[in-house]
N, C-alpha and C positions, 0 to 999 in steps of 0.2 A: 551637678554634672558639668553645667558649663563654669562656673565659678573654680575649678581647678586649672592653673595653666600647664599641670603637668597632663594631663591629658591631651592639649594642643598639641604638645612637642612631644608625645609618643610614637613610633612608626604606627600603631595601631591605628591611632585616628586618620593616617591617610589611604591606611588600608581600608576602614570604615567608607571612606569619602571616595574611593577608586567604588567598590561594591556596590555602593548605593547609585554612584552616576551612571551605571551602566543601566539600569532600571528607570532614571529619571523620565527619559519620552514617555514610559506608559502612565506613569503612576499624573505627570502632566498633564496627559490626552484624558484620563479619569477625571484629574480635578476640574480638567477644563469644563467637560462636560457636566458635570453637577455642578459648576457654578450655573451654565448656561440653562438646566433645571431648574433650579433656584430663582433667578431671574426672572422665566417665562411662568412658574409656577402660579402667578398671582400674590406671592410674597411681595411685600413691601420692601424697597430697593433697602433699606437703613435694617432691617432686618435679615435680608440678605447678605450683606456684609459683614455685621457682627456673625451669624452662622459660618462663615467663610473664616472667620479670625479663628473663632474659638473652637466650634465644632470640627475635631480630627478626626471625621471615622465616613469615610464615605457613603459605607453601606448603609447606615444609619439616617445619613442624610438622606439620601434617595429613597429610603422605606420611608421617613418622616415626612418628604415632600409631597407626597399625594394626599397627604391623610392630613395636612395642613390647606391642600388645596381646597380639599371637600367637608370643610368645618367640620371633624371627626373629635371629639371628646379629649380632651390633653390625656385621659388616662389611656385611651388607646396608641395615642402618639407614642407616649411612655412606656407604655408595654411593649410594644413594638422595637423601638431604639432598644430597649433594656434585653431583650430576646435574640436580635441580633447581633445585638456586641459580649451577648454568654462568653464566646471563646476566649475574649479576655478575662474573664476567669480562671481558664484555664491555662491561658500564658503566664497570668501574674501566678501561679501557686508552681509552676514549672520555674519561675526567675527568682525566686524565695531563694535559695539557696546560692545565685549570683548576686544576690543586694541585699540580704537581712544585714551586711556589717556597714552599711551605709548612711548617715544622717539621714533623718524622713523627709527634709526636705528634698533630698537628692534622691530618695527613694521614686516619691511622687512625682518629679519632674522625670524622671526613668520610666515611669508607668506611661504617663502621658506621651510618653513620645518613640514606646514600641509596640508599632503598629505591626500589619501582618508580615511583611516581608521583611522588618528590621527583624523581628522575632526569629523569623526562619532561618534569616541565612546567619543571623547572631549564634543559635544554640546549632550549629551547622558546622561553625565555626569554632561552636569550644561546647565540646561535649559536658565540660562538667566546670562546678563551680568551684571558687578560686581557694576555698578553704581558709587556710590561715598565710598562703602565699599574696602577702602584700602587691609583689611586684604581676605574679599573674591577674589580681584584681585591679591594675591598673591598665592592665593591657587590653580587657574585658572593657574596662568602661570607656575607657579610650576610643575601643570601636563602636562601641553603645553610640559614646555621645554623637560622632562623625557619622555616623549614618541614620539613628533616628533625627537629629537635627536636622540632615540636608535635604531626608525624608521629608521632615514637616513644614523645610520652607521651602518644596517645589511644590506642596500640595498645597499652603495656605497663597503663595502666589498665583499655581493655576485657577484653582479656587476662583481670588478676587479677578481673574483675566477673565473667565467664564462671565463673573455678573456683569463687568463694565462693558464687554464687549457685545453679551448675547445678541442684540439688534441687529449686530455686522456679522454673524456665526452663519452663515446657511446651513439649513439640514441636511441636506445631501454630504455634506463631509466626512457624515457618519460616524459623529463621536459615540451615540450612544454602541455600537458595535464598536469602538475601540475599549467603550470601559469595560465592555460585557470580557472579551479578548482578558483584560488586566484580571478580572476576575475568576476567568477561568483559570489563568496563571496560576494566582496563587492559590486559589484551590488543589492543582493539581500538584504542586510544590507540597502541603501538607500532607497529599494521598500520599507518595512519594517517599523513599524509604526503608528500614530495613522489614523484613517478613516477621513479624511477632505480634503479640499480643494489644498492641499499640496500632499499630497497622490495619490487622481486623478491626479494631473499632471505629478508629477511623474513616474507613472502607464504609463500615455497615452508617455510621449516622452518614455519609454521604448520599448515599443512595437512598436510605430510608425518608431522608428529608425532603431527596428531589420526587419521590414518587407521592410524599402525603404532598406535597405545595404543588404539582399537576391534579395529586385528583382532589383538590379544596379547593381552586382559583377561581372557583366561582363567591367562594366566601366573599362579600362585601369588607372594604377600611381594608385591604389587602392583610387580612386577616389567615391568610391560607401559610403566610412566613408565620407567623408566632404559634400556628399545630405543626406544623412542619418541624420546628425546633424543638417541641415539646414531644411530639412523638417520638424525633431521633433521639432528644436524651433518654426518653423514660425506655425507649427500645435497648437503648444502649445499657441503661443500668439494670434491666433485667439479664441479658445476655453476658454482659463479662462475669459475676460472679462466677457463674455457668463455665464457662472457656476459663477462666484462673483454676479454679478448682480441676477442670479434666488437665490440664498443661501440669499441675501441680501432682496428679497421678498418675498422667506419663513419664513425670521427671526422674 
């Protein structure tokens, strides 16, 4: 991704980089705040930081950080992170058809560095993949690279601001209510949409997930996210067959 300079000098990449700054404060005020979790968590400051470098996935981080506070089982840690970040599965089999003609190294630094809002406003942006038009697959990665990159260095910089600073952060600031704010965002960005078959499911694991993770919260190891997600998929894949098939006998 970044190793081509035709991608620098496309208009797309400054299109990518206009997009993405316009979003920078929130996705900041997020990182800030999970570093500044991170920090207070009882983590060790050296492993705080490497999490800050490496680890891109906020939500991840924040489900990981309680359940590292309260010596919880690496396999629950793991399940957890891994349940969370499901929907990049369902990014990456949506961007198959924008990067299967790509070297795998440039595949995997592309995966790595689209996150939820690069994803959005990127397939927002280009409905469809570049085919055999060379010059449209440049325009595509061009914005890729320019807005997941400036994505991942306003969040690995807020990030390390959160840990070095946390001591000097007052509470009252109330970052945890700006990340929640970022979150809703883009949640509400994926509800968001045209009226079809895509849309209802979407709609339904949202819902479904917020009502199993209120009535679970009392599960112990925050445990009440990973039924939560498990019920919305498994809700989800009984119900579409269902709605494909009547959409398919209306049609």
């Amino acid at each position: 991704m970044f190793l081509r300079k035709s991608y620098y000098q496309h208009p797309s990449f400054r299109a990518g980089l206009n997009d993405m700054a316009a979003i920078v404060p929130g996705i900041a005020a997020w990182g800030l705040m999970t570093g500044v979790a991170m920090a207070k968590s009882g983590m060790p400051w050296s492993e705080s930081v490497l999490m800050a470098l490496i680890v891109f996935a906020g939500s991840a981080q924040l489900a990981a950080i309680p359940l590292f506070a309260a010596d919880a089982p690496m396999w629950v840690i793991l399940a957890t992170s891994f349940c969370v970040n499901l929907r990049f599965l369902v990014f990456s089999a949506h961007l198959r058809e924008y990067m299967m003609m790509l070297p795998r190294a440039e595949r995997m630094l592309s995966g790595y560095l689209t996150a939820d809002l690069t994803y959005v406003q990127f397939v927002q942006r280009f409905a469809q993949g570049p085919g055999a038009d060379r010059e449209r697959m440049l325009e595509q990665q061009a914005y890729l690279a320019a807005h997941g990159g400036l994505n991942w260095l306003s969040w690995v910089l807020s990030n390390l601001a959160g840990v070095f600073l946390a001591s000097w952060i007052p509470q009252h600031w109330g970052l945890g209510f700006a990340g929640m704010l970022g979150l809703m965002g883009i949640g509400l960005s994926l509800l968001s949409g045209q009226q079809n078959l895509g849309h209802a499911m979407r709609l339904l694991a949202a819902v479904s997930a917020a009502v199993v993770a209120v009535l679970a919260v009392s599960l112990p190891l925050k445990l009440n996210i990973v039924v939560a997600i498990v019920a919305a998929v498994a809700l989800c894949l009984i119900v579409e067959p269902a709605l494909a098939a009547r959409q398919r006998r209306e049609a």
